[in-house]
C-alpha positions in Angstrom: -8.6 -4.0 -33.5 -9.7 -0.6 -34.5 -11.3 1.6 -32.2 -14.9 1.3 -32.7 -14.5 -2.0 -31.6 -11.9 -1.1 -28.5 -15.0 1.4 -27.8 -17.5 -1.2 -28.0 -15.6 -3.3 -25.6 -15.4 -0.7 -23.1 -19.2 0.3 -23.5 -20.1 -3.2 -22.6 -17.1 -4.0 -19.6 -17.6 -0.7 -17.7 -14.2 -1.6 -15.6 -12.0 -1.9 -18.6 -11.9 2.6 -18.4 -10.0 2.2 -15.5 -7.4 0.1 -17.1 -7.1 1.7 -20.9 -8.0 5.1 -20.1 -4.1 6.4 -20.1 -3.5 4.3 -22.9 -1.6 6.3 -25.9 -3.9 5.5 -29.4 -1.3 4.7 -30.8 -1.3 1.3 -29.2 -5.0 0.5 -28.6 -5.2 -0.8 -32.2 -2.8 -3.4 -31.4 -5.5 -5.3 -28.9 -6.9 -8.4 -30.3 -9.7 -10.4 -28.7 -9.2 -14.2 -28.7 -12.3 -16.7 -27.8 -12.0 -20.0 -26.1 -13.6 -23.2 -25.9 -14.1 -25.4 -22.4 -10.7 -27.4 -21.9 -8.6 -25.0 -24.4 -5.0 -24.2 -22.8 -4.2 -20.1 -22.2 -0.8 -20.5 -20.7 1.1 -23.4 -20.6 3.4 -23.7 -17.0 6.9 -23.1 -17.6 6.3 -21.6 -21.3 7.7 -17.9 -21.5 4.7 -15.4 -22.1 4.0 -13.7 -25.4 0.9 -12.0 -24.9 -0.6 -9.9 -21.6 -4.2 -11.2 -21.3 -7.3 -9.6 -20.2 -10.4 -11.8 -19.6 -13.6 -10.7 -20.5 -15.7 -13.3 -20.7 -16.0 -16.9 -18.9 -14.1 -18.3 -16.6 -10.7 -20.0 -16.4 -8.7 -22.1 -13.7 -4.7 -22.4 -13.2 -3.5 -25.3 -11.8 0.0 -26.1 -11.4 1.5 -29.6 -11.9 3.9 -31.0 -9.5 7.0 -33.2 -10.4 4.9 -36.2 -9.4 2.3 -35.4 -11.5 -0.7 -34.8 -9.0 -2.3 -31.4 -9.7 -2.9 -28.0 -7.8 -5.7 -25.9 -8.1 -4.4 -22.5 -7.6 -7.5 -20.1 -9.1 -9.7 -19.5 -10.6 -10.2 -16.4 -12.6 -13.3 -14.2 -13.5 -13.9 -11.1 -16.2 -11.8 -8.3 -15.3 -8.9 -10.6 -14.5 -5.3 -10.3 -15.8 -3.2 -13.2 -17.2 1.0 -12.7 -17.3 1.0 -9.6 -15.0 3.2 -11.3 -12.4 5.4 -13.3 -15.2 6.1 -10.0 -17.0 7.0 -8.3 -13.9 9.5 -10.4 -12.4 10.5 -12.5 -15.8 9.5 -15.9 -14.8 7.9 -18.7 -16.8 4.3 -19.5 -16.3 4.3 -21.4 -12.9 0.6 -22.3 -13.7 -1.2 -23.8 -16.6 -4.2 -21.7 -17.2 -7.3 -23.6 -18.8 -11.0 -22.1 -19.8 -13.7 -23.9 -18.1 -16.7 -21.9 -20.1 -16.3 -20.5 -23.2 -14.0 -17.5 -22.5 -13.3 -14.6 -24.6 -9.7 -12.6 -24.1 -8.3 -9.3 -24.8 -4.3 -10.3 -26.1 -2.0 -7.9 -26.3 1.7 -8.6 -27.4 4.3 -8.5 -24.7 6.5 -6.0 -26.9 3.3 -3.2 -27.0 2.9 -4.3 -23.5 5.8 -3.4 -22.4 5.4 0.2 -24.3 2.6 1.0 -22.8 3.4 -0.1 -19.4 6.2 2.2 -19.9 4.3 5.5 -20.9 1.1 4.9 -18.9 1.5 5.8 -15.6 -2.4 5.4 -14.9 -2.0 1.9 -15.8 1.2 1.2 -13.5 -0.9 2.7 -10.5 -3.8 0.3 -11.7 -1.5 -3.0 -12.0 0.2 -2.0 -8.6 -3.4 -2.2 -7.3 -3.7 -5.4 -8.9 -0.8 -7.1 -7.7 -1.5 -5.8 -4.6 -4.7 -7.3 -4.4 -3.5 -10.4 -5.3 -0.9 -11.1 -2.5 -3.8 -10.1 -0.2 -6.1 -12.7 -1.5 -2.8 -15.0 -1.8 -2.2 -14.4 2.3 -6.4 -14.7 2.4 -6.9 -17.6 1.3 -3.6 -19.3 3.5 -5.3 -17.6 6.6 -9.3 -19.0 5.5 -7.8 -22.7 4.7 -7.4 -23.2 8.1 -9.6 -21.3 10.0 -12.6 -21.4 7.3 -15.5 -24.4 7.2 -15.6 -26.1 4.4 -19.6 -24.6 3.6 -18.3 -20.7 4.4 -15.3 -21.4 1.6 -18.1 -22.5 -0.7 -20.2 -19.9 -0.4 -17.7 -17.4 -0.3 -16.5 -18.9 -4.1 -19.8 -18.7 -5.2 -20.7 -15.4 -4.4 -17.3 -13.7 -5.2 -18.7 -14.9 -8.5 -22.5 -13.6 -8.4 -22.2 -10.8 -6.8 -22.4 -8.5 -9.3 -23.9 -11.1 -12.4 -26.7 -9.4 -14.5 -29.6 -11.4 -13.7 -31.6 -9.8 -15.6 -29.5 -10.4 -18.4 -29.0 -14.1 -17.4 -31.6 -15.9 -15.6 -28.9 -18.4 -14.2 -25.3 -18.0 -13.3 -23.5 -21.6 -14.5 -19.9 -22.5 -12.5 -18.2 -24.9 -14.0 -16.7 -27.2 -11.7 -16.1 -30.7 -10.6 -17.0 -32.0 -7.3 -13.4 -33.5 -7.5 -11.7 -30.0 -8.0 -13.6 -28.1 -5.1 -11.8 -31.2 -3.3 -8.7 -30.5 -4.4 -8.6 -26.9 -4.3 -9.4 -26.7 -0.3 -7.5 -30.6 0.5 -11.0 -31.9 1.8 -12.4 -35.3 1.1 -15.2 -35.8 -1.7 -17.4 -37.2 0.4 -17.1 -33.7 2.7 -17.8 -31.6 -0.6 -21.1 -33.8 -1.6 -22.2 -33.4 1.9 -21.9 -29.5 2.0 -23.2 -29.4 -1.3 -26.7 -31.7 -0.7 -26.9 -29.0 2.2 -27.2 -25.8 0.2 -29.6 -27.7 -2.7 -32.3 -29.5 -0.2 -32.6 -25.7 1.0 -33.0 -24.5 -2.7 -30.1 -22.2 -2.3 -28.5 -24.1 -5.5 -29.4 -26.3 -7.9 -26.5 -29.0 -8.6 -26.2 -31.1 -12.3 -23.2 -32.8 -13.1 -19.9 -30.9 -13.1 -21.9 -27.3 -12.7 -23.3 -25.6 -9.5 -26.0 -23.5 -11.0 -27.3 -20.0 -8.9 -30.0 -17.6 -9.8 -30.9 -14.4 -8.0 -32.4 -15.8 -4.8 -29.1 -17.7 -4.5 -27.1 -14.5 -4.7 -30.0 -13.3 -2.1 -29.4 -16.4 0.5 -25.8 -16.9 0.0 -25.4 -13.1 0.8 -27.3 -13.1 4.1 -25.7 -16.5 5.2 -22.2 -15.0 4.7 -23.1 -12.0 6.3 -24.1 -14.4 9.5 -21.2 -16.0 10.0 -18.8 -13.2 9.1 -20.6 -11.2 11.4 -19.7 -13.9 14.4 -16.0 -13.6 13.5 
């Protein structure tokens, strides 16, 4: 990628400074940017990494598979999101498989000039120990909310950690992806407890629901906001 383009990038994804900005030149050219369709495989669980990823676009889920064969939803990842940070770190295997849900568009970079510039950056090793960091806590926030959240506060806290800072005035609508079946699976509720929660939030017009996609616009960023601010204010 030559640096026009690298600029370009960073023009348009504000928060991408904070991550290249110690970068030596010498190893920003080796950036390429990879595009995805809905269903197309990132990472495949147990396969060795070859690339650090950066998303920039879309939004992918990992999911790992158990010996049995039934499936865990572990995340799901939005732009400014890193893939392989943790495998790199502790040289593991993939323990996910990470699959786009939208079309998704990726910064790749290859672990060998990864592993160069992890080495002369230290901007970027106080950035990815930030990173991490925030990762176990949302790891150890999402064990504490399983049990002591409702099923409608977990909702709405997904949606919003996902619209809170959309353009909508770039986009009219923000589109998640998503199966009834895998908000099921991803909090271990029944179906018939997600379809309730979710005919809830659309008679009141704070989403609009279509097959497979929970769709919010700005006066759903406006109503989720308020209600989470309600009940996390009771807490």
């Amino acid at each position: 990628m030559d640096k026009a383009a690298l600029d370009n990038l960073i023009h348009k994804h504000n928060w991408l400074k904070k991550m290249l900005g110690g970068m030596p030149q010498e190893l920003r050219s080796h950036w390429e940017v990879r595009n995805y369709r809905p269903g197309d495989v990132i990472c495949e669980q147990e396969g060795t990494p070859v690339c650090f990823y950066v998303l920039l676009e879309g939004t992918v889920k990992a999911e790992h598979t158990a010996e049995d064969g039934s499936k865990l939803l572990i995340a799901y990842l939005t732009p400014g999101e890193m893939i392989s940070d943790i495998e790199l770190a502790t040289g593991r295997a993939y323990i996910c498989t990470t699959t786009a849900l939208t079309k998704s568009v990726m910064l790749a970079l290859r672990v060998e000039m990864y592993r160069k510039w992890f080495a002369a950056d230290n901007q970027f090793l106080q950035f990815l120990t930030t990173q991490l960091a925030e990762k176990l806590y949302a790891g150890s926030r999402k064990s504490i909310d399983q049990v002591s959240m409702s099923l409608r506060h977990k909702l709405l806290r997904f949606l919003y950690r996902q619209i809170e800072h959309y353009n909508f005035n770039e986009h009219v609508a923000f589109i998640a992806t998503i199966s009834r079946e895998e908000l099921a699976a991803q909090w271990g509720v029944t179906l018939r407890s997600v379809n309730r929660v979710l005919k809830e939030l659309r008679d009141r017009q704070v989403i609009y629901v279509k097959k497979n996609q929970i769709i919010c616009n700005e006066t759903s960023r406006y109503f989720i906001a308020k209600e989470l601010e309600e009940i996390e204010n009771l807490h």
